[in-house]
Every structure is written in structure tokens, then in C-alpha cells.
C-alpha positions in Angstrom: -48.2 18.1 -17.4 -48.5 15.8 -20.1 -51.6 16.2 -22.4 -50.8 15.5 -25.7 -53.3 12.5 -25.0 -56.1 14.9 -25.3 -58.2 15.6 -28.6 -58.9 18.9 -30.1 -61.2 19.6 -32.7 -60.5 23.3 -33.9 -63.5 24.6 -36.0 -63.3 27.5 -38.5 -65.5 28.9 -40.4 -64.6 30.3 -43.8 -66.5 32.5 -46.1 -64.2 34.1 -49.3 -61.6 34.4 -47.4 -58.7 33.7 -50.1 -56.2 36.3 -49.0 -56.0 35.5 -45.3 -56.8 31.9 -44.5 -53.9 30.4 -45.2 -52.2 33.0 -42.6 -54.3 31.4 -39.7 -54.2 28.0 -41.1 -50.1 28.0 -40.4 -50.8 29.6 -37.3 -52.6 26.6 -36.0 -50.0 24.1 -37.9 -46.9 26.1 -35.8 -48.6 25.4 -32.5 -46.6 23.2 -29.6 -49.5 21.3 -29.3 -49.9 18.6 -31.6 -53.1 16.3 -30.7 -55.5 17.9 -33.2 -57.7 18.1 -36.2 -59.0 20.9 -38.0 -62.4 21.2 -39.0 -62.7 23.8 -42.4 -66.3 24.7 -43.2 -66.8 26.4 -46.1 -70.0 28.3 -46.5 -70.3 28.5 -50.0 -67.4 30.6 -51.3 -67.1 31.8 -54.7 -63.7 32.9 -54.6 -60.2 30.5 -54.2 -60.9 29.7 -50.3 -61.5 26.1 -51.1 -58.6 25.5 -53.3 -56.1 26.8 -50.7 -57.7 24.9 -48.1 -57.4 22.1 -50.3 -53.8 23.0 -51.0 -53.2 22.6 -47.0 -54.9 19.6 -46.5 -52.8 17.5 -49.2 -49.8 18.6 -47.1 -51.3 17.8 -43.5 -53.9 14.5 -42.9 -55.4 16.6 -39.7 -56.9 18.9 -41.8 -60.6 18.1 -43.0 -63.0 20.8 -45.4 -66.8 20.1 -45.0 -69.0 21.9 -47.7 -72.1 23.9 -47.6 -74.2 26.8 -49.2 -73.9 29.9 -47.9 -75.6 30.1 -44.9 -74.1 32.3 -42.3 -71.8 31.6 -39.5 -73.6 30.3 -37.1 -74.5 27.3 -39.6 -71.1 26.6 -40.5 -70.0 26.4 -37.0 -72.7 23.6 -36.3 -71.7 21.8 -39.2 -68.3 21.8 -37.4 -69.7 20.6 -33.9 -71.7 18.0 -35.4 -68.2 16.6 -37.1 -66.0 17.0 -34.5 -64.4 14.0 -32.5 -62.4 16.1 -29.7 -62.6 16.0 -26.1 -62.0 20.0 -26.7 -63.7 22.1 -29.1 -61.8 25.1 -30.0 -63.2 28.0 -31.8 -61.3 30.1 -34.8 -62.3 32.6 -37.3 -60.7 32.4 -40.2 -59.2 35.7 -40.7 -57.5 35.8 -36.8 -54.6 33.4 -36.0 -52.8 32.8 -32.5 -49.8 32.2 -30.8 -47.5 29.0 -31.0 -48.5 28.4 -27.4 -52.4 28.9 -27.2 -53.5 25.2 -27.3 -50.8 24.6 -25.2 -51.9 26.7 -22.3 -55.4 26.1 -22.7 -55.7 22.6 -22.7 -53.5 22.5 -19.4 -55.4 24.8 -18.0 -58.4 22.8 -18.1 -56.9 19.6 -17.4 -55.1 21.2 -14.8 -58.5 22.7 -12.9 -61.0 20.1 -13.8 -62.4 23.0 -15.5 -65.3 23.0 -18.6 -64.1 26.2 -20.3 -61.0 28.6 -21.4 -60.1 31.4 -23.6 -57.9 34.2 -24.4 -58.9 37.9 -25.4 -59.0 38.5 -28.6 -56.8 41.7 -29.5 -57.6 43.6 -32.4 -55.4 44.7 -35.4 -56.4 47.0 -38.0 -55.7 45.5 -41.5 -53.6 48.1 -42.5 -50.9 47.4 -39.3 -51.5 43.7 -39.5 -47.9 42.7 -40.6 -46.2 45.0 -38.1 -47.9 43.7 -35.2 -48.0 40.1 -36.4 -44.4 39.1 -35.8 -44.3 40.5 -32.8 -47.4 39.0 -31.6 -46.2 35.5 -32.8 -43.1 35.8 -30.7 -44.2 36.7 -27.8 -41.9 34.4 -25.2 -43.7 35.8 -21.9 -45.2 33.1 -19.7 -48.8 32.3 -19.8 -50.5 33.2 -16.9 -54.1 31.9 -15.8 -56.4 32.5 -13.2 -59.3 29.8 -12.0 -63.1 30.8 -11.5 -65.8 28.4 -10.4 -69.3 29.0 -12.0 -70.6 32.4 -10.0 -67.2 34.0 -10.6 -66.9 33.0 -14.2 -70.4 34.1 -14.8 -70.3 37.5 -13.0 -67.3 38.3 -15.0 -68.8 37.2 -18.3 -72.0 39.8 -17.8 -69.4 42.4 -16.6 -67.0 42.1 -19.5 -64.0 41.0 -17.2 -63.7 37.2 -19.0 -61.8 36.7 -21.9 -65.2 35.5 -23.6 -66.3 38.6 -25.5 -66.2 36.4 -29.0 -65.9 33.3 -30.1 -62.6 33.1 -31.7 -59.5 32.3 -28.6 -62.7 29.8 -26.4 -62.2 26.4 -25.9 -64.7 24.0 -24.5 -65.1 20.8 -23.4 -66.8 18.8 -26.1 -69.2 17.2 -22.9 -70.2 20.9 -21.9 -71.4 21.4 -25.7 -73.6 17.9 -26.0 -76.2 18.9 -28.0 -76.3 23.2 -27.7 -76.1 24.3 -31.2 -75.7 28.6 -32.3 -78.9 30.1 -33.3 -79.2 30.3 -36.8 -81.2 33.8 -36.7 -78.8 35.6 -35.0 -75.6 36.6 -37.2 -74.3 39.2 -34.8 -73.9 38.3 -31.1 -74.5 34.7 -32.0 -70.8 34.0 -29.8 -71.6 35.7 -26.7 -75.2 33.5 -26.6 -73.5 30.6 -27.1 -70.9 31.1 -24.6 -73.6 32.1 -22.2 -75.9 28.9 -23.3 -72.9 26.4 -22.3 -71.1 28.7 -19.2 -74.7 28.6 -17.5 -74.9 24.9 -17.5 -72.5 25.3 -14.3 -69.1 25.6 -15.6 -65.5 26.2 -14.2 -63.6 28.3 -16.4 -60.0 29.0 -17.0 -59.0 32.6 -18.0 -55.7 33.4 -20.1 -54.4 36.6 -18.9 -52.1 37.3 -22.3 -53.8 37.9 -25.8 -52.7 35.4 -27.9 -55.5 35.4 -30.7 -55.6 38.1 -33.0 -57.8 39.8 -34.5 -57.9 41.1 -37.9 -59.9 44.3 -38.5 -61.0 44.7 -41.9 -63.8 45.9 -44.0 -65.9 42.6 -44.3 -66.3 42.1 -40.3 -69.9 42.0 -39.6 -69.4 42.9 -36.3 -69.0 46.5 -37.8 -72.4 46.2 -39.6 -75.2 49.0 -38.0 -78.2 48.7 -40.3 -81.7 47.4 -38.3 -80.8 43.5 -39.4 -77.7 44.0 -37.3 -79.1 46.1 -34.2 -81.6 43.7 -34.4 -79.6 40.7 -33.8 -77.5 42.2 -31.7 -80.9 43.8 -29.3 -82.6 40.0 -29.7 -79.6 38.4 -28.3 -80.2 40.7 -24.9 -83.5 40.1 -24.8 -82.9 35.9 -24.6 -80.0 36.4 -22.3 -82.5 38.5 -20.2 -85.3 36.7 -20.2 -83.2 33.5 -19.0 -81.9 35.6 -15.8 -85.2 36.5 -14.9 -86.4 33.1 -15.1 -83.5 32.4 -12.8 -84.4 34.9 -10.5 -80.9 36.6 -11.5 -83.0 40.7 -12.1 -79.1 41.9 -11.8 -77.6 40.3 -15.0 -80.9 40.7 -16.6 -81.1 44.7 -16.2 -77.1 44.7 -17.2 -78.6 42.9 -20.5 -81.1 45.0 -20.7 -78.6 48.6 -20.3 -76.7 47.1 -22.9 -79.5 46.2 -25.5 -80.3 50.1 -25.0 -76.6 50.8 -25.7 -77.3 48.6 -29.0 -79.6 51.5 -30.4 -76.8 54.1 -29.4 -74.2 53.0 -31.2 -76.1 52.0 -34.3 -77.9 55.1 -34.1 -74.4 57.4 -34.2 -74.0 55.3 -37.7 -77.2 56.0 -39.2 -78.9 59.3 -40.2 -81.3 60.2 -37.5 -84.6 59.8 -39.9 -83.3 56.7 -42.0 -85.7 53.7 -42.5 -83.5 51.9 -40.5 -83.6 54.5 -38.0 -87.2 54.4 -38.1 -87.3 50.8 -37.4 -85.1 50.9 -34.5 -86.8 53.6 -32.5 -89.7 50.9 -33.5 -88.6 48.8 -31.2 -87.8 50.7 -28.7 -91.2 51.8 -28.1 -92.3 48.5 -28.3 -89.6 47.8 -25.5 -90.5 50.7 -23.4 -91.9 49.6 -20.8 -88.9 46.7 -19.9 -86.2 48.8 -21.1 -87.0 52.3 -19.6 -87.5 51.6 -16.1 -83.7 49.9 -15.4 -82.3 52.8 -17.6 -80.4 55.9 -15.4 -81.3 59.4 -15.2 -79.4 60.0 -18.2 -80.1 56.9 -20.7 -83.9 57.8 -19.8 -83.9 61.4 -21.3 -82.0 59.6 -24.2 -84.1 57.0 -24.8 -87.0 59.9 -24.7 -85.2 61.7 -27.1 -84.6 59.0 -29.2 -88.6 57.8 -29.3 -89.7 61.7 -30.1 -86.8 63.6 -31.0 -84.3 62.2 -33.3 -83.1 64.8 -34.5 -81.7 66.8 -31.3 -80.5 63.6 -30.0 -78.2 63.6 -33.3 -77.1 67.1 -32.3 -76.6 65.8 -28.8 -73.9 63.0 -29.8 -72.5 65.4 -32.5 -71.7 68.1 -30.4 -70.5 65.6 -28.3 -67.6 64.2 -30.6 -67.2 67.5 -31.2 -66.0 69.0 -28.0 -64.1 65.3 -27.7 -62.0 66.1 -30.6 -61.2 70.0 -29.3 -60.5 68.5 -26.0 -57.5 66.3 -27.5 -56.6 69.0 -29.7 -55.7 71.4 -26.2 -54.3 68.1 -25.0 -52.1 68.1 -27.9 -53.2 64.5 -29.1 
């Protein structure tokens, strides 16, 4: 199918990323699809991001740098919606890149199915294995395979975690879909998945790309590894507005999910944190303020947890420390 004819604006975000933009810059440049610009938004950098950027764009007219003071993420990326000219709008982080034959596949796809949005799983790479896995990643030659899913069936598997739309980087939409949704600016963790759900509830078909051809780097500066309140917070508010849509909708079964999972929120930053940390303190804050809409959809199990957590920190420490513990001496008799 020919569909060169088709428009794609690819938006990345950059923040001080000097040592590995370039990488997913090229990465775009080496695609087999040719029909599109790339929208750089630098969010105030203080390091030599701009200059490589501006480096890449002397050698290649389809790339464009917009400018603006640091303000997160999600204000960079709607800088780059309210530039871009594509029928698609394709998300990238600037520290991922993807295979030769991503566009490709994903712009057929949704030609192909009359279909409002794709994407491919992201697969993670620790930093310190990046190069290793990188060269086999970019030749992967095995043949892209996609699956269809009107609305329902996209959305079900978005709330279960069976799409390929866990984050933004890999999703392509069309730029109609979009119109005028913009990412919440308070939200700096789980600002994707809302804005994937905010679109992908309007009604959409979506395309899903079985491989993963966008990878992602792990490294020290992701703030998806962040577990302070500010960053359970986000990630907790972004339930609650996912949430308190479905109920509006009448949808209680993706609402409860939402709210399991904003419970799950407080686990895992909990295991990060001391149990009697001010930012500890804060959470457990919020869960008593939640009680009475978070407890009840809660199992047997997250209940005495959550109980635990409200009036007993501390054993509930001991609880996920003997835990790990009895994980690791499992593996050990394994021979892992």
C-alpha cells in the first residue's frame, strides 16, 4: 500500500539530553518511511542538546527545534501539537529510538483499518546493556504483525494492560483524533496514559503492533523511577480522573481497576521510602482521605494492607521486607 502521501509530525521532547539525542534522532532519519517532519522541543536545557539538534537540522530541512523554559514534559509536548502539520502525530522521547520499519508499519496500519490510533511496546534497556541490545534491536528483519480492535476492544485492553499503550513514546495518532486535547500540565508522571485515555475514549479504532520496535533507554534521570509524594501523587491523581470519568460513564469496572491500581501507587512508592518519612506521612495522608472510595473495591488482602498502611507502618515495612526476603532464598534453592 502506498502511503508515502501521508504526513507525519513526530514530536520529541528534549530536556539535557546531550549524550543520547542524537542516537534517536538517526534512528528516525534511517526510517523507510520518508513523509515526515520532526518537531524538537527544547525545554530549557543547559547543556549542548540544542547545539546537536541544531547540528542535525542544518544537515536535514524536516527537522524543526522550537524553544521554551523549562517547563516539564507535558508542556513541551503541547508546544509540539500546537506546531505540528501531520495527518499523524507520532510520539518520541528523546532518549528511546526505533526500528527502521516503525512508521512504516504504523501508518499502514491505520490507513489500512480506517483506524484513529497505533503503537508498539516500548521495551526496556538498561543503560548499561544499551549498545549490546541496540544493534540487534535495529536489525530485527521479522515481519510486522498487527492485530485490529474497534473501540470496546481497544479500550478493555488499555485498562487491562494488554495494548501496546503503556507510554507515550512508540503511539501514533491521527492528528483529527487529537483536535484540541492537550496533556495536563500538573501531572509529570502518568501524564501519557491520560492522554491516551483522553483521545482512545473519544471512540477510537486502534491498530496494535505485535513486535517491540521502540526502545527504551533505562537510566538514572527517568522520572518514571521517581517515588517521593510529588510523584505518587501524580501518578494516584491521574487514577482518580480516569476514575471518576468511568463512573460518569456508568463504566464501575474500569473505574474500580483504576482505583486497585491507584492503591498499588502507595505500594510501590512505599517499598522506596522509609516507613515514617514525611513523604510517607503524606501518602498514608491521602489514603485516609481516600478511604472510603478506595477501601471498599480493595480484596481481602489489599484491605488488611491498606489498614496496615493507615495505622501500622511500620509492620507493614516488615511485611514487604520479609517478603523480598524469602523471594531471594527462594531463587537461591532454585539456583537463580
Amino acid at each position: 500500500m502506498d502511503t508515502n502521501n501521508k504526513s507525519v509530525s513526530i514530536i520529541i521532547p528534549a530536556y539535557n539530553r546531550q549524550n543520547v539525542i542524537e542516537e534517536c534522532i538517526n534512528s528516525v532519519l534511517s526510517q523507510s518511511y520518508e513523509n515526515f517532519e520532526i518537531i524538537i522541543i527544547d525545554d530549557g536545557s543547559t547543556d549542548n542538546t540544542v547545539e546537536i539538534c541544531r547540528q542535525a537540522a542544518a544537515k536535514d530541512d524536516r527537522i524543526k527545534i522550537l524553544f521554551g523554559t523549562h517547563g516539564g514534559v507535558s508542556s513541551a509536548r503541547n508546544k509540539g501539537l500546537d506546531a505540528a502539520k501531520g495527518e499523524y502525530i507520532f510520539f518520541l522521547d528523546s532518549d528511546d529510538i526505533i526500528h527502521p520499519k516503525l512508521l512504516e508499519t504504523l501508518v499502514c496500519g491505520l490507513e489500512k483499518n480506517h483506524a484513529s490510533m497505533t503503537g508498539t511496546k516500548s521495551r526496556n534497556c538498561p543503560q548499561q546493556y544499551w549498545h549490546k541490545v541496540r544493534d540487534k534491536f535495529l536489525q530485527d528483519s521479522t515481519p510486522a504483525e498487527t492485530t485490529f480492535h474497534e473501540h470496546n476492544q481497544a479500550l478493555r485492553s488499555f485498562f487491562y494492560g494488554q495494548s501496546p499503550f503503556d507510554v507515550m513514546s512508540g503511539t501514533m495518532m491521527r492528528r483529527d483524533l487529537i483536535g484540541d486535547t492537550r496533556y495536563k500540565t500538573d501531572l509529570f508522571i502518568g501524564e501519557d496514559f491520560y492522554f491516551i485515555y483522553e483521545n482512545l475514549v473519544k471512540g477510537a479504532n486502534a491498530v496494535f503492533l505485535k513486535q517491540q520496535w521502540c526502545l527504551n533507554r533505562i537510566h538514572d534521570n527517568n522520572t518514571s523511577w521517581q517515588y517521593d509524594f510529588d510523584a505518587f501523587w501524580s501518578r494516584f491523581h491521574r487514577r482518580e480522573l480516569v476514575w471518576k470519568n468511568e463512573e460518569s460513564l456508568g463504566r464501575d469496572e474500569y473505574a474500580n481497576l483504576q482505583k486497585n491500581d491507584a492503591f498499588g501507587c502507595f505500594i510501590r512508592c512505599f517499598q522506596q521510602q522509609k516507613p515514617h518519612s514525611a513523604d510517607v506521612k503524606k501518602m498514608r495522608k491521602t489514603l485516609k482521605k481516600y478511604k472510603k472510595i478506595v477501601y471498599p473495591v480493595l480484596s481481602g488482602r489489599n484491605k488488611t494492607l491498606y489498614f496496615l498502611a493507615l495505622y501500622f507502618p511500620g509492620l507493614l515495612s516488615l511485611y514487604f521486607k520479609t517478603i523480598n526476603l524469602l523471594q531471594k532464598i527462594k531463587k537461591r534453592v532454585k539456583g537463580e
